[in-house]
DOGUKOL-117033 format. One line per 2 residues: their letters; for each residue x, y, z of C-alpha. Coordinates in Angstrom, 2 decimals. Layout:
N
a	X Y Z | ...
//
This chain:
302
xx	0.00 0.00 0.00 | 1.23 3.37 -0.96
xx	-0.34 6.89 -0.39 | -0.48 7.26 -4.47
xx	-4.25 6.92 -4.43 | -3.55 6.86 -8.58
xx	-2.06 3.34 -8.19 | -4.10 0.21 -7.69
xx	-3.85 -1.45 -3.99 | -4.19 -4.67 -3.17
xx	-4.06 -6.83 0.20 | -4.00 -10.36 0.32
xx	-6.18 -12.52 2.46 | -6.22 -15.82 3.44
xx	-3.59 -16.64 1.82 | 0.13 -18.77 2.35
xx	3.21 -17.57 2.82 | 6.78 -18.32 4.57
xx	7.09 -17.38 8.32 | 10.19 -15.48 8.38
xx	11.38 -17.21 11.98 | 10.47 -20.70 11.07
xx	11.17 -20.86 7.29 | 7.71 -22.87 7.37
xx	4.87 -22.34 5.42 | 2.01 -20.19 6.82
xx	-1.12 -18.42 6.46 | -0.89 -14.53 5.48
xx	-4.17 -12.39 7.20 | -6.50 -15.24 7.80
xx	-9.75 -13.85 8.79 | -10.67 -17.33 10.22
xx	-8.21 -17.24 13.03 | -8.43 -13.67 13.94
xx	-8.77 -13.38 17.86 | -10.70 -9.64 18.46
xx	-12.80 -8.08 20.44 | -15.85 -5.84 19.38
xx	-16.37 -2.89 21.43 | -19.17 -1.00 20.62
xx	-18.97 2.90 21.53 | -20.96 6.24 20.14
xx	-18.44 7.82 17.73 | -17.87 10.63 15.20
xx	-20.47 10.95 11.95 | -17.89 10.40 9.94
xx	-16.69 8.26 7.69 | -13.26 8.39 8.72
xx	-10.68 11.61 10.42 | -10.02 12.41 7.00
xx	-13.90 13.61 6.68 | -13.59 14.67 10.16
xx	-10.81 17.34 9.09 | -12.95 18.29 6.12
xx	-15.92 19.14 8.05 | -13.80 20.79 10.45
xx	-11.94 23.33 8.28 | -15.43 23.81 6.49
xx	-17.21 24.99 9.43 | -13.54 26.92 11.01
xx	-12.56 28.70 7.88 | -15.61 30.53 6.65
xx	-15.19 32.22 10.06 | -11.45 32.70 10.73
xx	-10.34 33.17 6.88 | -10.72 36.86 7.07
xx	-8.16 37.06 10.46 | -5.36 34.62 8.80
xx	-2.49 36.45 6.40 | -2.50 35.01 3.10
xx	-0.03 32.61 3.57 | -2.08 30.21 6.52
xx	-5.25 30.80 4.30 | -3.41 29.31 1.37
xx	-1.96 26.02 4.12 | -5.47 26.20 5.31
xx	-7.21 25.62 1.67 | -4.51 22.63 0.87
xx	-5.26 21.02 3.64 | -8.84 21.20 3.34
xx	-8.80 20.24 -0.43 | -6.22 17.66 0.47
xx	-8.91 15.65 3.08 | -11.86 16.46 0.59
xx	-13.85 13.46 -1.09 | -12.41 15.21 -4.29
xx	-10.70 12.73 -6.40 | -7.06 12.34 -6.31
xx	-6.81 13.74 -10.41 | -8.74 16.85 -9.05
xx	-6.26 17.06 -5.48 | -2.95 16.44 -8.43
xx	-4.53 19.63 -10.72 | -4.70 21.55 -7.68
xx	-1.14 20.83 -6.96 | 0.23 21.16 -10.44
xx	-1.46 24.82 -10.43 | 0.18 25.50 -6.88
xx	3.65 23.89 -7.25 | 3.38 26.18 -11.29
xx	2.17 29.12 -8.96 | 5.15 28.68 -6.39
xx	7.26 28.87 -9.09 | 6.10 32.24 -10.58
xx	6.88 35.60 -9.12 | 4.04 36.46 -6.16
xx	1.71 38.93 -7.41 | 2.72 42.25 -5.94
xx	1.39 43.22 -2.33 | -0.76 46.68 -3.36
xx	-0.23 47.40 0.47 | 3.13 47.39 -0.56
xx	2.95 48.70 -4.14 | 1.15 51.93 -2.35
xx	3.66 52.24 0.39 | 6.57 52.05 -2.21
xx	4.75 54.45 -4.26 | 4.64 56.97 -0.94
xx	8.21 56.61 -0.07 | 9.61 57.20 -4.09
xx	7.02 60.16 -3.49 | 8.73 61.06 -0.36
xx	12.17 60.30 -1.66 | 11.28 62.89 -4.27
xx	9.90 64.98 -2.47 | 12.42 65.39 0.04
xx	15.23 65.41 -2.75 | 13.16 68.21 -4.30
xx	13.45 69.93 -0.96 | 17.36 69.45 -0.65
xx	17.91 70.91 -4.11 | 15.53 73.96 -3.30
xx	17.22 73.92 -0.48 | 20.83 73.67 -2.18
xx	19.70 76.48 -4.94 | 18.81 78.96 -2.10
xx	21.76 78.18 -0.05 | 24.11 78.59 -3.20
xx	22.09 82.21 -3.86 | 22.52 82.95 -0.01
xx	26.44 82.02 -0.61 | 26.68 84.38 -3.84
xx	24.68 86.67 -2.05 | 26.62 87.27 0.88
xx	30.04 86.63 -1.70 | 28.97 89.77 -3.15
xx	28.19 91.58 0.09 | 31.19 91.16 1.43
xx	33.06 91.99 -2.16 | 30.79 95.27 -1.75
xx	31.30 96.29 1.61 | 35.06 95.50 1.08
xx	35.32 97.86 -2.04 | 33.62 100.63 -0.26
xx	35.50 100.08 2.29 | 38.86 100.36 0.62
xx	37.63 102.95 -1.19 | 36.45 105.03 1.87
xx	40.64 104.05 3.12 | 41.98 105.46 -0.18
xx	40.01 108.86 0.81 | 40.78 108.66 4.34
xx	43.95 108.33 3.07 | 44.20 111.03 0.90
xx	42.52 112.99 2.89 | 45.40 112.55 5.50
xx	47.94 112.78 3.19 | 46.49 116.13 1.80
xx	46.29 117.13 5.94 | 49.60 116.91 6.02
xx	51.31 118.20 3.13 | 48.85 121.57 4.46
xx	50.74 121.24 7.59 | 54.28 119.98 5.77
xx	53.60 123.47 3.71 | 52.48 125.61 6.77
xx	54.79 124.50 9.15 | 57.76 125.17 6.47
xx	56.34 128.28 5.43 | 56.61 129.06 9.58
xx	60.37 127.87 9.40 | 60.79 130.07 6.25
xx	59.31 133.11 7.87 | 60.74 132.75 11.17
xx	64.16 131.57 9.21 | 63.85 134.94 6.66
xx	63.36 136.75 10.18 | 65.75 135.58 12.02
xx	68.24 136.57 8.91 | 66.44 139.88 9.11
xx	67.12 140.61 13.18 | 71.04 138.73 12.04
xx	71.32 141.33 9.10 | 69.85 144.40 11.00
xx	73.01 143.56 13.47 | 75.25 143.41 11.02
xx	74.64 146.44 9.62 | 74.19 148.06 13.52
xx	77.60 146.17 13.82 | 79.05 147.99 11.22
xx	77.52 150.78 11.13 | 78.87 151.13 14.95
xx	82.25 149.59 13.80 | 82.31 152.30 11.18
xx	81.51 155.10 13.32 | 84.30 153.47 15.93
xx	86.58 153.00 12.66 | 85.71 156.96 12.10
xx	86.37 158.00 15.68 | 89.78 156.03 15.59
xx	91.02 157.64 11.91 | 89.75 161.52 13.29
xx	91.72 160.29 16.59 | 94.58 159.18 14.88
xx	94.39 161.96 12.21 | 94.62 164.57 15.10
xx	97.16 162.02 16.73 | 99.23 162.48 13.38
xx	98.60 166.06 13.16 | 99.93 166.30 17.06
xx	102.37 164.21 16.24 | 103.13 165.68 13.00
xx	103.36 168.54 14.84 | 105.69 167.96 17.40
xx	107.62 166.21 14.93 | 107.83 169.73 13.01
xx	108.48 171.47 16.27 | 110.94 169.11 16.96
xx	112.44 169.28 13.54 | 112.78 173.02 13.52
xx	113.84 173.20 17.13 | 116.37 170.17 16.08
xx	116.58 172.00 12.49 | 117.78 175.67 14.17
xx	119.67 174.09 16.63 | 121.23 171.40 14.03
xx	121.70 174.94 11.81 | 123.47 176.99 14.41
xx	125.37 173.83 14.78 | 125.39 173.56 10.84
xx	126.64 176.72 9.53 | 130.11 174.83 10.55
xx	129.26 171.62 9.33 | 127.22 171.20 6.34
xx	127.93 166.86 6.76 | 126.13 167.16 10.18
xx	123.37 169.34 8.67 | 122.22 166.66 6.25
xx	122.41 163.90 8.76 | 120.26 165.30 10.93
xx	117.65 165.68 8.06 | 117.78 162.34 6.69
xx	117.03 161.25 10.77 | 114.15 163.59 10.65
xx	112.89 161.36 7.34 | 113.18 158.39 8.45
xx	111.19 159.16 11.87 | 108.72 160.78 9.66
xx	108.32 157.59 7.86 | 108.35 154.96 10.17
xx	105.34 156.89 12.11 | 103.58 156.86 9.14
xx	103.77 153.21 8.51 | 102.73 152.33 12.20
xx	99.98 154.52 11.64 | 98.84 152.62 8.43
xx	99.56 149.27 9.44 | 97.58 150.12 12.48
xx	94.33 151.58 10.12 | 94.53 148.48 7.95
xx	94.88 145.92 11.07 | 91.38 147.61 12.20
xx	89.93 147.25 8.86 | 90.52 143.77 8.21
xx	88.84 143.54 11.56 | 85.90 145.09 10.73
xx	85.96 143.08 7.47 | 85.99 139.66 9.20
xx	83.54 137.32 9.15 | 81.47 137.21 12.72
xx	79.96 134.57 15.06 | 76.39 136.12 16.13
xx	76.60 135.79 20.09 | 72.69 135.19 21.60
xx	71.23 134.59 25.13 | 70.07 131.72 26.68
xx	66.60 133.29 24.99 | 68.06 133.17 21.78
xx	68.40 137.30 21.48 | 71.12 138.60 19.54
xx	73.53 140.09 22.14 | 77.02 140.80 20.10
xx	79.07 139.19 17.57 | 82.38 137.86 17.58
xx	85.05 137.44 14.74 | 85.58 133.93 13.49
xx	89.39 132.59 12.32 | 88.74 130.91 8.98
xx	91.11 128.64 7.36 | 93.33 131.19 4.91
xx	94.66 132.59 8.18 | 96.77 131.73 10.96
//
């Protein structure tokens, strides 16, 4: 007996056979010599607990089919079909079509369909967001790029005038303080040649008073010299008239005195003009007032 309800079964009865311990012949499922006992008890309506299943499931699934997922429905309606009074070409059709069924893709879950379709929506949606997103921040970038490029050109421009500005500032000052030094240089050379020219002028007055001094000193002199001379001369004559050697002696004396007074007297007017000449060293107070002036050796002399 096999479960292939296809193939024909057969059981022997009452029939001979070999008893495998012995090796003697014996008989195979003799009804004769069956020892039983018949106990008679209130069972099931059904033929067998194959038809017990089937009625089962009948009555069960109708009910619970709704609550089971499709997969237990499907176990549920093979097993049902399987312990149907179906025949067994009907149960093998139903099997072909599932095991052909098993073997093809599962239809498509729209539960799942509709949730994929949501989250590609969502996926696009939310990519749509990020490149809005990434478009204004880029904008926002160039914006504030060019803000900054802005407010950096104005302010190096507003530096360059600042600059200027101060640079202008102080070539005003550069120009007033210099044309302060100028002035105050021009009149300090003013005061320095206002001096001078007091200095000489007073040198030249002193210079004046020295040549009327020493002109009446050289008339005096002069003077006595003549007085002298003709005093000398008459008494030189008296003592002449005798000697006319002597006579000229005491002339040519009288010359040469004569001269040599003369020189003094103009190496003395010359040594005061070469003073007055010289250059000067202006002499000032711890104020800075011109107080007198002072001649100044140069190199040329000694």
């Amino acid at each position: 007996m096999t479960d292939d309800q296809d193939v024909a079964q057969f059981v022997q009865i009452n029939g001979v056979g070999v008893d495998p311990m012995t090796g003697q012949p014996t008989m195979v499922n003799a009804l004769g010599s069956l020892d039983v006992d018949i106990i008679m008890d209130e069972g099931p309506d059904t033929i067998n607990a194959q038809q017990d299943v089937y009625d089962t499931l009948s009555n069960v699934l109708p009910t619970i089919g709704k609550m089971l997922d499709p997969a237990t429905a499907t176990t549920a309606v093979e097993i049902l079909i399987d312990n149907s009074a179906l025949p067994a070409s009907s149960k093998k059709k139903f099997r072909d079509v599932k095991a052909q069924a098993a073997q093809q893709p599962p239809p498509p879950n729209p539960e799942i369909e509709k949730a994929k379709i949501q989250l590609e929506a969502k996926q696009q949606e939310t990519m749509l967001q990020l490149q809005a997103k990434s478009q204004e921040n880029a904008q926002q970038l160039e914006f504030e790029k060019q803000k900054t490029a802005a407010e950096l050109e104005q302010s190096q421009v507003q530096h360059a005038q600042e600059m200027a500005l101060k640079r202008e500032q102080a070539e005003q000052d550069f120009a007033i303080e210099r044309a302060k030094l100028e002035m105050n240089h021009r009149q300090e050379l003013e005061k320095l040649g206002m001096h001078v020219v007091a200095e000489r002028e007073k040198l030249g007055a002193h210079v004046h008073v020295e040549r009327e001094k020493a002109g009446i000193q050289r008339e005096m002199h002069g003077e006595k010299l003549a007085h002298e001379s003709k005093a000398k001369a008459e008494k030189e004559k008296s003592d002449t008239e005798s000697s006319p050697k002597a006579l000229a002696g005491a002339i040519t004396t009288m010359a040469q005195s004569i001269e040599q007074g003369m020189g003094k007297m103009a190496e003395s007017i010359e040594e005061m003009g070469e003073k007055i000449a010289s250059p000067k060293k202006i002499i000032r107070d711890k104020a800075g007032n011109i107080i007198g002036a002072e001649p100044v050796e140069t190199l040329g002399r000694a």
